[in-house]
C-alpha positions, 0 to 999 in steps of 0.5 A: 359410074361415078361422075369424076371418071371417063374413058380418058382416064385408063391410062393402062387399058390392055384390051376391051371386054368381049362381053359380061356374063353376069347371070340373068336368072333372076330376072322375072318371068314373064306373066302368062297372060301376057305371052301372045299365041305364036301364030297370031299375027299382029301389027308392031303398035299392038305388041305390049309393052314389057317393063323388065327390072333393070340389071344390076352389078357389083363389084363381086360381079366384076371378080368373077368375070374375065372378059374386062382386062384393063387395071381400072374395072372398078370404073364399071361400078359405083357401088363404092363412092363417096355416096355410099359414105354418106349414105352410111353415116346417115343410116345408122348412129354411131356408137359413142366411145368413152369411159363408160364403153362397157356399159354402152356395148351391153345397151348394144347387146340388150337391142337398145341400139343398131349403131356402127363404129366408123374407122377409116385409114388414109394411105401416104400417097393420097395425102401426097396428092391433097399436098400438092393439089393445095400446096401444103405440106403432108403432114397438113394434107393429113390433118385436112383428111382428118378435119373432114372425117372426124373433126367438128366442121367436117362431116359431123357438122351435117348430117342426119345423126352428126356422125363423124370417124372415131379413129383414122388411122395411117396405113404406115403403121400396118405397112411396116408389118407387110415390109417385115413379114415381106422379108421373110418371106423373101428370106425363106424362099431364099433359103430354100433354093440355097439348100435346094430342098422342098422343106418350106411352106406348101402354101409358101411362093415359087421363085421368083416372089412377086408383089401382090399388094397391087390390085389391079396387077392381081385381077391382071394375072389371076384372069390372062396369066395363071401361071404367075399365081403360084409365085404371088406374095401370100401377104395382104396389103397394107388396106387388108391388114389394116382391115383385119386388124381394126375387125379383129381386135375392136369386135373382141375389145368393145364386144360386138360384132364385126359388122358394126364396125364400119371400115373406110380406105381411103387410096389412091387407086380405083382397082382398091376397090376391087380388092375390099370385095374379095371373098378371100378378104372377109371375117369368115377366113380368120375368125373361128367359126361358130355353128351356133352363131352362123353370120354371112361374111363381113368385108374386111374394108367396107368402103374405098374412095380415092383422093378425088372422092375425098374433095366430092365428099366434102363437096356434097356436104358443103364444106371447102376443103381448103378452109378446113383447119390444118390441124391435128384433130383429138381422138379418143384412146384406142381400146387395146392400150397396146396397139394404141401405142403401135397405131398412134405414136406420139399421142401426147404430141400429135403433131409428131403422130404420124410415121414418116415416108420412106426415102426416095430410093424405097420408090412410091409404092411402099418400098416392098423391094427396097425393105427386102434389100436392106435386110439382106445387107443388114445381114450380110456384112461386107456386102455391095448393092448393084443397082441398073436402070433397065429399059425404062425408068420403071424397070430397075435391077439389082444385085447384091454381092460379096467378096468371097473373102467373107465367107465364114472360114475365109481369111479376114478382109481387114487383114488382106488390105493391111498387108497390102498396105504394109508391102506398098510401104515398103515398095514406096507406093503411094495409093494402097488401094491400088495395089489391092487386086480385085477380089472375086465376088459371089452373088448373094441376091437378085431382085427387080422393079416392074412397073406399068403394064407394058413392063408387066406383059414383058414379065409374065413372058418371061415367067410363062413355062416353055412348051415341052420339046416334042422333037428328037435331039432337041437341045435344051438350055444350059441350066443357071449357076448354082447361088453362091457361085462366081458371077458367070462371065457375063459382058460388063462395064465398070460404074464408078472410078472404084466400083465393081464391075457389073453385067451389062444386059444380055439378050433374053436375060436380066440386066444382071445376068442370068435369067428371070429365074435367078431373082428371089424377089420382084416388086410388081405394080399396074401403075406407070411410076408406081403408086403416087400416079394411081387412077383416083388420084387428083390430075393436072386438068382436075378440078382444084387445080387450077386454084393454084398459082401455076406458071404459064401454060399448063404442066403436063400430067409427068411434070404433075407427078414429079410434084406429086412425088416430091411432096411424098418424099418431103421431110417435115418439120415438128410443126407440120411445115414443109422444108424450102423444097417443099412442093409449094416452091415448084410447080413445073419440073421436080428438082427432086424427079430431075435430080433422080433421073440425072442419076439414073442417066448418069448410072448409064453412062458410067460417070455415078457410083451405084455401089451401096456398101453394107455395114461391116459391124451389122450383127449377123442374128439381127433378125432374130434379135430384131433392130432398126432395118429401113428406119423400121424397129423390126423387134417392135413389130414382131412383138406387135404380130406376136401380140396380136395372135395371142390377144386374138387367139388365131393364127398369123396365117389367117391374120396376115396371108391370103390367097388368089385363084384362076378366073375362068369364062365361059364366054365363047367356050360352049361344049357345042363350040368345041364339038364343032372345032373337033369336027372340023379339025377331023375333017382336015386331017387334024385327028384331035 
């Protein structure tokens, strides 16, 4: 277990595990001689000593095993750590990338060398936390992390080849790929359910889509809920993707083989570590098979530590994190010149490199659901975003409607309000818009944010199928209103002086109305305040903190992440400085987390308009011809993807999806058990 975890730290703990069932097999036999006769008796201090082999386990022991629930069981292992990278680039040299690459990838393939390419990729929230930590900016936190991986006075500096990190790349890039490929998929579940036939995809999800990009959500569901698998987003996560793409295209590019490419995450959660070690996420599901050449598996990300880890790392060689230089290191072009340009923008300017955060209403976790919602607004001309707090500020709701008025065929919104202000011209009223009666509203789209596990628990219930009623006579629930419909005459209240009426919550349904069935798209994750509070990144009582100029007495661990979060949020400038809002201006209470939840409080109380209007002139065939969605140039990704396959030759379904499977244990559940239950049950009238 690494040193820097404790029990204090699960936060999210659901239940203890029963036991672990890691097979004992291969264990030793005991030698012959050393059995004693069975009838011999002799005294205690007689008996021999047995010397057995330690056990042993990883962390694909952990994936087959149900008897631990909480969010953060990678905490049972240490196989993932900041020793294992060290330990990496001490064992292999690196293979040097540079003009004459051909020459030295034949050197490889005649056995001159068994060397490794390290890769790593850093996420947007660890560098969110290192800002913070060291009250800088992000963008220097992110030139910090590189410094340490790849520049002269980071790790090369020691070690026993001077290996260091050729490429370090931001997973914002592969993200954007999620967030697009997300919305169609959001987009054709949508679809489905409109024309109410089964011509989508069999390998496509239910509705509700649910998130899985969050891995500790999925270990949750695919051990205590099989029920919610078949409504699992089948898309990787930006580390797996990222993972994918690097084996993929380097392996291909510089001729070698995926196991020489080294892959490093760097994440804000432990559970990540979990996900590396997922069968589902080795070569073996995209590449082509070959039966001349049968290799064993390659994990698509060989290694995952934590912002934590990242200070221990630079601990164990020595180095001072917060002397390291802020900024940019050079790195060599990448391989594919096109992909260069997709990873890398900006090369000629690397302080413009890096790709910014969403704003803060797409959330801390990747803005999966609020990608999806500005999709579908781009696409519907005309149409309001609804958004509601729910019972907590990890559980929001929203709906997206529009006036019937727009419908194809329908008379033209525009003119409806000119010849209300024509009449109110002539009647000598002075507001227009008041003479304008309230148009009547069709719901587009229904979607919602669960984060933290007692959100989760409150989700899956609903999710979970309804026992078949075996009475006779039985009523059944009145089924929801077909999409398209008008809003069922649900309790609401008016948000805003000029903004729609929205349904209030309604006991057993959403807030919106209408039940957990009605929503196209959910965005799930383990962590309370989504992925800026992950369980590897850097707390408040952590060590390092405590070098910063914090007010009297000590910020609790919510102040911290409101800091956090800030610094995530934050804008920067060309030269990597932070605005004047910047975390280093405040350390106790965000601005930022206030002036959110004074807006969530004052959504409630009806004095703020949550109404989000979209553009009336948005092209409705935008997502075939592509555009700027979400600060996101889709066409740009799409010809990305596009690229990708062709370069590769294999699918996009084995590129970018994934799958997810029932964990089953046999803890407690022996045959024998079960005969002795029947029995019982038998024996007391049950007749089983």
């Amino acid at each position: 277990m690494s040193a820097i975890l404790s029990a204090d730290d699960l936060n999210d703990f659901i239940s203890p595990g029963v036991a672990c069932i890691k097979p004992v097999e291969t264990l030793p036999l005991q030698k012959p001689e050393a059995i004693q006769n069975p009838y011999e008796v002799t005294t205690e201090d007689k008996l021999l000593a047995q010397d057995h082999a330690p056990a042993q386990i990883s962390l694909t022991d952990c994936l087959a095993c149900s008897g631990c629930v909480t969010s953060a069981e990678a905490v049972l292992v240490s196989l993932q750590s900041h020793s294992e990278v060290l330990n990496t680039l001490d064992s292999y040299p690196s293979i040097p990338i540079g003009h004459d690459a051909g020459r030295q990838v034949q050197d490889q393939e005649n056995g001159a060398s068994e060397g490794k390419i390290f890769v790593a990729s850093v996420s947007p929230q660890v560098r969110a936390s290192i800002a913070a930590t060291y009250g800088v900016s992000e963008a220097k936190a992110g030139w910090m992390i590189d410094q340490l991986l790849g520049g002269p006075s980071g790790l090369a500096s020691g070690g026993t080849h001077g290996n260091a990190f050729t490429w370090i790349l931001d997973t914002n890039a592969m993200r954007e790929a999620c967030l697009v490929l997300g919305a169609d998929e959001a987009a054709e579940s949508l679809s489905s359910s409109l024309l109410n036939t089964s011509q989508a995809s069999p390998s496509a999800p239910k509705k509700p889509i649910l998130t899985s990009a969050c891995p500790g959500w999925i270990c949750y569901a695919e051990k205590t809920h099989p029920h919610v698998l078949p409504h699992l987003s089948g898309l990787k996560s930006p580390q797996a993707l990222t993972g994918t793409l690097l084996k993929s295209i380097l392996s291909q590019r510089l001729n070698i083989r995926p196991d020489q490419i080294w892959h490093l995450a760097v994440m804000p959660c432990f559970d990540k570590k979990l996900e590396a070690s997922r069968e589902e996420l080795t070569d073996i599901y995209w590449r082509p098979f070959s039966p001349q050449e049968p290799t064993p598996p390659v994990r698509d990300v060989d290694c995952v530590i934590t912002a934590r880890e990242i200070l221990m790392l630079a601990d164990t060689r020595g180095i001072s994190f917060p002397a390291l230089p802020q900024e940019p290191i050079h790195t060599p072009p990448f391989p594919d010149p096109f992909l260069d340009a997709f990873l890398f923008p900006h090369r000629d300017h690397p302080r413009k490199r890096r790709r910014k955060n969403q704003e803060p209403a797409a959330g801390p976790s990747g803005g999966y659901l609020h990608h999806v919602l500005q999709t579908q607004l781009a696409s519907s001309p005309g149409s309001k975003l609804h958004t509601i707090r729910g019972r907590n500020a990890d559980v929001v709701e929203y709906s997206i409607t529009r006036p019937l008025s727009h419908r194809k065929g329908a008379k033209n919104h525009d003119e409806d309000k000119a010849e209300a202000g024509a009449q109110g011209e002539e009647n000598g009223e002075g507001n227009v818009e008041e003479n304008v009666e309230e148009e009547e509203e069709e719901t587009l789209f229904r979607a919602a944010r669960y984060y933290g596990f007692r959100n989760i628990q409150n989700l899956v219930r609903k999710l979970k199928p309804p026992r078949p009623r075996r009475l006779p006579g039985s009523r059944l629930p009145p089924p929801p209103p077909p999409r398209g419909s008008k809003n069922p005459p649900h309790p609401t209240k008016e948000i805003g002086k000029n903004a729609a009426a929205v349904p209030v919550a309604v006991a057993g349904n959403g807030v919106l109305g209408g039940g957990i069935g009605d929503y196209t798209y959910i965005e799930v994750m383990a962590c309370p305040g989504g992925c800026t509070n992950g369980g590897g990144q850097i707390k408040v009582d952590d060590i390092g903190i405590g070098q910063r100029q914090v007010r009297e007495g000590m910020m609790s661990q919510k102040e911290w992440l409101g800091v956090v979060d800030e610094a995530y949020y934050s804008m920067v400038d060309d030269d990597g400085s932070s605005p004047s809002s910047s975390s280093s201006s405040s350390f106790v209470g965000s601005p930022l987390r206030q002036q959110q939840q004074q807006q969530q409080q004052q959504q409630l109380d009806g004095d703020e308009d949550v109404v989000m209007m979209a553009d009336e002139g948005v092209d409705q065939e935008f997502k075939d011809e592509g555009g700027m969605v979400n600060g996101i140039d889709v066409m740009r990704v799409r010809e990305m993807l596009r690229y990708w396959t062709q370069s590769t030759g294999i699918g996009l379904e084995k590129l970018c999806y994934t799958t997810f499977r029932e964990v089953k244990s046999d803890v407690g559940k022996g045959a024998e058990q079960d005969r002795i239950v029947e029995k019982l049950a038998g024996k007391i009238g049950g007749g089983w």
